[in-house]
VEXDO-929008 format. One record per atom (N, C-alpha, C): atom name; residue in one letter; chain; x, y, z. Coordinates in pm, 1 decimal. Layout:
BEGIN
<site vexfi="CA" torse="A" nulo="A" east="X" north="Y" up="Z"/>
...
END
This chain:
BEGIN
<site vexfi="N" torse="X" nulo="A" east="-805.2" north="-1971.9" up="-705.3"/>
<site vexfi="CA" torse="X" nulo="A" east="-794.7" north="-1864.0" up="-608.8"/>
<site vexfi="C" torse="X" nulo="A" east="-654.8" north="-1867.6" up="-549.1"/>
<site vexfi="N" torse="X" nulo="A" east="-570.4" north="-1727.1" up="-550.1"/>
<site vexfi="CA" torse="X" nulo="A" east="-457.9" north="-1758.6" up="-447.2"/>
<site vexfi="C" torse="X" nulo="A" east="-467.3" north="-1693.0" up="-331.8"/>
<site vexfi="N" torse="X" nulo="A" east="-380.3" north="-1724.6" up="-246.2"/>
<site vexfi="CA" torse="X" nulo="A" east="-378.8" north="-1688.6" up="-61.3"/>
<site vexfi="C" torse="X" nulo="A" east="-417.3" north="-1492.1" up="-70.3"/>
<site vexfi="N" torse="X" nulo="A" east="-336.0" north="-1439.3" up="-206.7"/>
<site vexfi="CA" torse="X" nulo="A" east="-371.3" north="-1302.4" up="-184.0"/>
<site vexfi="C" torse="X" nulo="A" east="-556.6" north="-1266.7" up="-225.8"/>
<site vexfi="N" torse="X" nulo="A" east="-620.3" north="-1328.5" up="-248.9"/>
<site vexfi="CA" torse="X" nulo="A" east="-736.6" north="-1303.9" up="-320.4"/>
<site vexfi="C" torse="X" nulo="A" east="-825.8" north="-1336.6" up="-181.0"/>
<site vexfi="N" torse="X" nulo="A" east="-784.4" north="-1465.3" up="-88.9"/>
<site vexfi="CA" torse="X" nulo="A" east="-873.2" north="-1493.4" up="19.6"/>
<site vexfi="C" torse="X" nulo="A" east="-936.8" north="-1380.7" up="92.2"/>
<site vexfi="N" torse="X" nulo="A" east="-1037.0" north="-1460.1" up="128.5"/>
<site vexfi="CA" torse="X" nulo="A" east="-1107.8" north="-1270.3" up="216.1"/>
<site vexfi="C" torse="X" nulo="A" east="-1166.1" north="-1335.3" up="337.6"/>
<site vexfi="N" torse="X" nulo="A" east="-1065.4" north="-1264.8" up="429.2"/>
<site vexfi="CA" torse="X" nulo="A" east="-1040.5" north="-1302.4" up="604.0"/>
<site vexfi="C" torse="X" nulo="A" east="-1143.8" north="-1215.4" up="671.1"/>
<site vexfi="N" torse="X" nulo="A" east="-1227.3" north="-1095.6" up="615.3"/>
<site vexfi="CA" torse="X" nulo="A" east="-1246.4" north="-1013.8" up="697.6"/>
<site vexfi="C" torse="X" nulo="A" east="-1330.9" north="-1056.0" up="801.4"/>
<site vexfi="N" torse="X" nulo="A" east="-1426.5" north="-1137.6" up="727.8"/>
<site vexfi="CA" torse="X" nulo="A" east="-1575.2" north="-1205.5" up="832.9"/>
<site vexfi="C" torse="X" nulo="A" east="-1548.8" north="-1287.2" up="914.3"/>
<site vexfi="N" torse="X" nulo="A" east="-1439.0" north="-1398.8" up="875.4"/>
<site vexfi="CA" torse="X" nulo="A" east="-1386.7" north="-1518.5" up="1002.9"/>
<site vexfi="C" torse="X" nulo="A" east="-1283.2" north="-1447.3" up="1002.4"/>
<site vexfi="N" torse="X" nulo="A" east="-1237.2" north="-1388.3" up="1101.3"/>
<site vexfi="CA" torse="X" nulo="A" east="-1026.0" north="-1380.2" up="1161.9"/>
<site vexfi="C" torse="X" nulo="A" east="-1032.9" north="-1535.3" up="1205.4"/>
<site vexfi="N" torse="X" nulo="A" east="-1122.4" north="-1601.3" up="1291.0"/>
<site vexfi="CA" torse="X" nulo="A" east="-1006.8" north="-1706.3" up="1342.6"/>
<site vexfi="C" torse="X" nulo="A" east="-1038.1" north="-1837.3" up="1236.8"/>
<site vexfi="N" torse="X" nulo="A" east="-1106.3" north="-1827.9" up="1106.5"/>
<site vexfi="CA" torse="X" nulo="A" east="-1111.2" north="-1935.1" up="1043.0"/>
<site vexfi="C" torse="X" nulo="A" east="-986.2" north="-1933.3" up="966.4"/>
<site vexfi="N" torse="X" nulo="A" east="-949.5" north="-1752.8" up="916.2"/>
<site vexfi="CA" torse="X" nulo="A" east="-886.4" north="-1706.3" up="837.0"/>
<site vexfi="C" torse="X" nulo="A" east="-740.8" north="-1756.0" up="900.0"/>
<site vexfi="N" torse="X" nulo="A" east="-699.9" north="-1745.2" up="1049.6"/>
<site vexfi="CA" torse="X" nulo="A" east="-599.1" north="-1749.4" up="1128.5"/>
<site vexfi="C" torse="X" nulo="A" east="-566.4" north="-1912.0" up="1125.7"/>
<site vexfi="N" torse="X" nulo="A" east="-661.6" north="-1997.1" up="1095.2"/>
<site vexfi="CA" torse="X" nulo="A" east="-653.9" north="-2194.2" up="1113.4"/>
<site vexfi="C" torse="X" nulo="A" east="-595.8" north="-2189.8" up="941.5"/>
<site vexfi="N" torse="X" nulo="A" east="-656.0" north="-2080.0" up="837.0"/>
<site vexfi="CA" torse="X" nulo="A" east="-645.9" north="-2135.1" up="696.4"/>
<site vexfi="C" torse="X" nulo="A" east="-481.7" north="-2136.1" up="682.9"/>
<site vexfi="N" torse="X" nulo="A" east="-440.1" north="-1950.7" up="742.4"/>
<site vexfi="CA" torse="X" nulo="A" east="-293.1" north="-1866.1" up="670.4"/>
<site vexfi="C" torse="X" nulo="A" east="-192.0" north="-1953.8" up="765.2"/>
<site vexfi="N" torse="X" nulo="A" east="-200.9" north="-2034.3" up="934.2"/>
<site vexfi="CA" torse="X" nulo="A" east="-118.2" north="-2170.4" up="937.0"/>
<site vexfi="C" torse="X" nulo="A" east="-73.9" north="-2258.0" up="867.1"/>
<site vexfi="N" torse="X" nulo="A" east="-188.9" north="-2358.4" up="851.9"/>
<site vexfi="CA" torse="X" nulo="A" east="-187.9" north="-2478.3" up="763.1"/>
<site vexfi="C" torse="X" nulo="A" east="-141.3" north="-2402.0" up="593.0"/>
<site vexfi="N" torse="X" nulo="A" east="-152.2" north="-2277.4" up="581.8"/>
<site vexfi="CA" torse="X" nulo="A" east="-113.9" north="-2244.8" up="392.4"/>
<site vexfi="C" torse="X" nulo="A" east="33.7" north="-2226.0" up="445.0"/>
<site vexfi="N" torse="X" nulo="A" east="48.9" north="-2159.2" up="566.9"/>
<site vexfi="CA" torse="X" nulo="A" east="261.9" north="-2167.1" up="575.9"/>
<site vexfi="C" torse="X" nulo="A" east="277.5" north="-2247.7" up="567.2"/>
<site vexfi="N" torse="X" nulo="A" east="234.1" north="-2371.9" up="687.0"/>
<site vexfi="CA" torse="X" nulo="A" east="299.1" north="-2508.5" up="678.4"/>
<site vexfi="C" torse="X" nulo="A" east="309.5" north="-2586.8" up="579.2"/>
<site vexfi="N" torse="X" nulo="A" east="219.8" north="-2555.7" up="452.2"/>
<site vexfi="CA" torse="X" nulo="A" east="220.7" north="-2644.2" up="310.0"/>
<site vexfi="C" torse="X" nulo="A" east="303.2" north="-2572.3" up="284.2"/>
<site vexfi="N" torse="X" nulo="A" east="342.4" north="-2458.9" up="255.6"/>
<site vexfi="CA" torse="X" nulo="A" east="425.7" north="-2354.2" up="162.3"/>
<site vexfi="C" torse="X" nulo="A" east="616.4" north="-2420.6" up="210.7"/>
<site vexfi="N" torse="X" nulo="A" east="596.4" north="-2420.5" up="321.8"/>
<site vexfi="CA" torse="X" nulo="A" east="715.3" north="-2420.8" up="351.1"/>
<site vexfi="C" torse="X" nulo="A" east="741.7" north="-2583.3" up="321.7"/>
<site vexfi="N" torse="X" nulo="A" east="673.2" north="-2668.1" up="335.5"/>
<site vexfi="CA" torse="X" nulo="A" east="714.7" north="-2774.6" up="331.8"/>
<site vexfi="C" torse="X" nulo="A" east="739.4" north="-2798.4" up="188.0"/>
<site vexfi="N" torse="X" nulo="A" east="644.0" north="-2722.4" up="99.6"/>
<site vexfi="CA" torse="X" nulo="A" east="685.0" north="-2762.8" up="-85.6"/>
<site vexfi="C" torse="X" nulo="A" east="805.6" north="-2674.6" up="-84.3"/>
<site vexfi="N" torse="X" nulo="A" east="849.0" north="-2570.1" up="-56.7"/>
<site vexfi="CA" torse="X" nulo="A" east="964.7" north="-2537.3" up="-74.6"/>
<site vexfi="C" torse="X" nulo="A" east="1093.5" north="-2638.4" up="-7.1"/>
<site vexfi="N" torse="X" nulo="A" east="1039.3" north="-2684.0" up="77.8"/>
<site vexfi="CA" torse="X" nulo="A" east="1160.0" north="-2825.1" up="175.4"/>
<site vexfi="C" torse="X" nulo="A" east="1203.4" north="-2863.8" up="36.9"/>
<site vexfi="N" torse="X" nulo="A" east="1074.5" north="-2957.5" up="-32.7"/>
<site vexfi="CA" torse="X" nulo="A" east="1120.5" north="-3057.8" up="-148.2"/>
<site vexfi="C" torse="X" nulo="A" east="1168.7" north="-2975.8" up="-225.0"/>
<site vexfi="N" torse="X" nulo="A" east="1112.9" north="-2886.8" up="-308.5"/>
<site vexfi="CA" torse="X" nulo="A" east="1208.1" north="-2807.2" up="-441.0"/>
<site vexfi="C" torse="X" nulo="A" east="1336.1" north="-2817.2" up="-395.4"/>
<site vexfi="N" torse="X" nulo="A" east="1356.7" north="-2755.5" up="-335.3"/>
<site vexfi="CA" torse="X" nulo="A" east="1492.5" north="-2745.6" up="-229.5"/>
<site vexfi="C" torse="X" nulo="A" east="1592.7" north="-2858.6" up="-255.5"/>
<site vexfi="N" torse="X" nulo="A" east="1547.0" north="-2963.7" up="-194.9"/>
<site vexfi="CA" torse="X" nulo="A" east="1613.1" north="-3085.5" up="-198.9"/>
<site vexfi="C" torse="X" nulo="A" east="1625.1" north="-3112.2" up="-309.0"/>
<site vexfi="N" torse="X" nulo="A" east="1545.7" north="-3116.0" up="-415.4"/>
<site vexfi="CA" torse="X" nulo="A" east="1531.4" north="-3130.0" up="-553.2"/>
<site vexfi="C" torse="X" nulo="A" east="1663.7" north="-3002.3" up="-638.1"/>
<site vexfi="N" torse="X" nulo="A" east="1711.2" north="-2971.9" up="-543.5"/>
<site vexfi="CA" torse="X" nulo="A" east="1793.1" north="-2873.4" up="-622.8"/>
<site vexfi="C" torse="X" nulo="A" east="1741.4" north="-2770.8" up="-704.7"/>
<site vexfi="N" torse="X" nulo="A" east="1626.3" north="-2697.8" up="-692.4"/>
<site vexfi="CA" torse="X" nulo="A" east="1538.9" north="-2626.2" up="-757.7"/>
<site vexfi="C" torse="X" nulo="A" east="1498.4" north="-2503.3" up="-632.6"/>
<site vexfi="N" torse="X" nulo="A" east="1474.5" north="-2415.4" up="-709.8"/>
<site vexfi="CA" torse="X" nulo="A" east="1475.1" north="-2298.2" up="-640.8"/>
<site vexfi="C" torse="X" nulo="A" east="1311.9" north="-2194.6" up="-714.0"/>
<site vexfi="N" torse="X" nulo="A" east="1229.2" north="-2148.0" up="-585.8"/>
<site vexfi="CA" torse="X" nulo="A" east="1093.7" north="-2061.7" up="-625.2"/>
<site vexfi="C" torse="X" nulo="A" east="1179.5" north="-1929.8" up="-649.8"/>
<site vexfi="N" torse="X" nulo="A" east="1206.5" north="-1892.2" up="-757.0"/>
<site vexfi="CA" torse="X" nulo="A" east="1249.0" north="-1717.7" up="-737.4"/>
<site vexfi="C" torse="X" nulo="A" east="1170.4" north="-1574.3" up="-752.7"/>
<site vexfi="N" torse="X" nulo="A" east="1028.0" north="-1608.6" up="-723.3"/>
<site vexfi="CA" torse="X" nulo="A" east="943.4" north="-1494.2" up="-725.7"/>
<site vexfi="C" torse="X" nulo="A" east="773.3" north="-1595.5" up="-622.2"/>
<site vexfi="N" torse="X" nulo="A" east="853.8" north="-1633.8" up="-500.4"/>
<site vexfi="CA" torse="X" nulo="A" east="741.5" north="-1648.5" up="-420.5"/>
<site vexfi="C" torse="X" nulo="A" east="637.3" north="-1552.9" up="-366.4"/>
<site vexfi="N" torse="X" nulo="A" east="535.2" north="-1524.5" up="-361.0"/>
<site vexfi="CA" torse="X" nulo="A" east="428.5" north="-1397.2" up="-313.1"/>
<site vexfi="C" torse="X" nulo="A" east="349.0" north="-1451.7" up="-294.7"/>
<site vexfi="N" torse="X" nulo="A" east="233.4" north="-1385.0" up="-212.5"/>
<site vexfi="CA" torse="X" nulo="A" east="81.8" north="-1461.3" up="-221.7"/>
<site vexfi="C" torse="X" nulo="A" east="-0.9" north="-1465.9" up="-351.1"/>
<site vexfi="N" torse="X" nulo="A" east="32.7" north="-1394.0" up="-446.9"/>
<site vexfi="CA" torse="X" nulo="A" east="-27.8" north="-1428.0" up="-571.5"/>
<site vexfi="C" torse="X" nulo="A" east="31.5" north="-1556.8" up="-645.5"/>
<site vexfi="N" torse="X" nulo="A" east="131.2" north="-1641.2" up="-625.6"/>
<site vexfi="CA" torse="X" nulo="A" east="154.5" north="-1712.0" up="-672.0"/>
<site vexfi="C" torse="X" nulo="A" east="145.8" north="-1831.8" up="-622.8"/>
<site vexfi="N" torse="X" nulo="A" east="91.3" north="-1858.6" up="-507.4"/>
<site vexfi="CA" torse="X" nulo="A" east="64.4" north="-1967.2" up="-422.8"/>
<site vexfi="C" torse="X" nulo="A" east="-140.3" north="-1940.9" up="-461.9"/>
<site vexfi="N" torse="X" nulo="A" east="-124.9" north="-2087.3" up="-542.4"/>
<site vexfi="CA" torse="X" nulo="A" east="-277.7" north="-2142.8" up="-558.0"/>
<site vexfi="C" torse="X" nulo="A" east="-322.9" north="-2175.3" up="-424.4"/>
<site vexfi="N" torse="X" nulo="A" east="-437.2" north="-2210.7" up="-441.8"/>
<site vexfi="CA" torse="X" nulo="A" east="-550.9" north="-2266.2" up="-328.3"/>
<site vexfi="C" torse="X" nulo="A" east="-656.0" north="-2355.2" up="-379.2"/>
<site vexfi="N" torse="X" nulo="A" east="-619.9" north="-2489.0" up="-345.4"/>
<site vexfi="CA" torse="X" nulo="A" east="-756.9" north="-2566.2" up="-403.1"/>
<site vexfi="C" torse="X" nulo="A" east="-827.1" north="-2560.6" up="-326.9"/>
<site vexfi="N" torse="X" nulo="A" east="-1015.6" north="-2624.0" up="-424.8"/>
<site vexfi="CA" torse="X" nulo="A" east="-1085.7" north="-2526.5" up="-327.7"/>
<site vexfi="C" torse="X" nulo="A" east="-1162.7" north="-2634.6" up="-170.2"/>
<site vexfi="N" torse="X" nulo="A" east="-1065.5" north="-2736.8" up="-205.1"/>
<site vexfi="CA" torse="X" nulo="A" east="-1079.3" north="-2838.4" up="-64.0"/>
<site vexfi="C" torse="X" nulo="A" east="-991.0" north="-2761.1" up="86.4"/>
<site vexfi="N" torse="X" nulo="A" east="-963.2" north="-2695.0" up="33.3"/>
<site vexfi="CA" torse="X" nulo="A" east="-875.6" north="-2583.2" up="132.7"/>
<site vexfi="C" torse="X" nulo="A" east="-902.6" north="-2459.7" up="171.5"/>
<site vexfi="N" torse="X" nulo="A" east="-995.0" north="-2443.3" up="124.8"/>
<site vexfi="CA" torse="X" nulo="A" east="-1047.0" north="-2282.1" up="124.4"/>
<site vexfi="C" torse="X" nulo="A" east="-1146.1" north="-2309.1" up="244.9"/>
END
């Protein structure tokens, strides 16, 4: 499943605790690529997975 497929409509504020904690991972794997000298060049919500310990 990715972040664009999630379906917020029934919880907003579970949905609002999930789309936090999915920036704060997002941004932090981009930290490392980064550092790694590597670059995401077509980031979107379809391309950010979701395991389903996270959902």
């Amino acid at each position: 499943m990715t972040i664009r497929h999630y379906d917020s409509k029934d919880r907003p504020t579970e949905a609002l605790d999930f789309y936090v904690k999915a920036g704060v991972g997002i941004a932090r794997g981009l930290a490392h690529i980064h550092a790694s000298n590597f670059a995401h060049r077509d980031l979107k919500l379809a391309n950010v997975l979701v395991m389903p310990r996270y959902r």
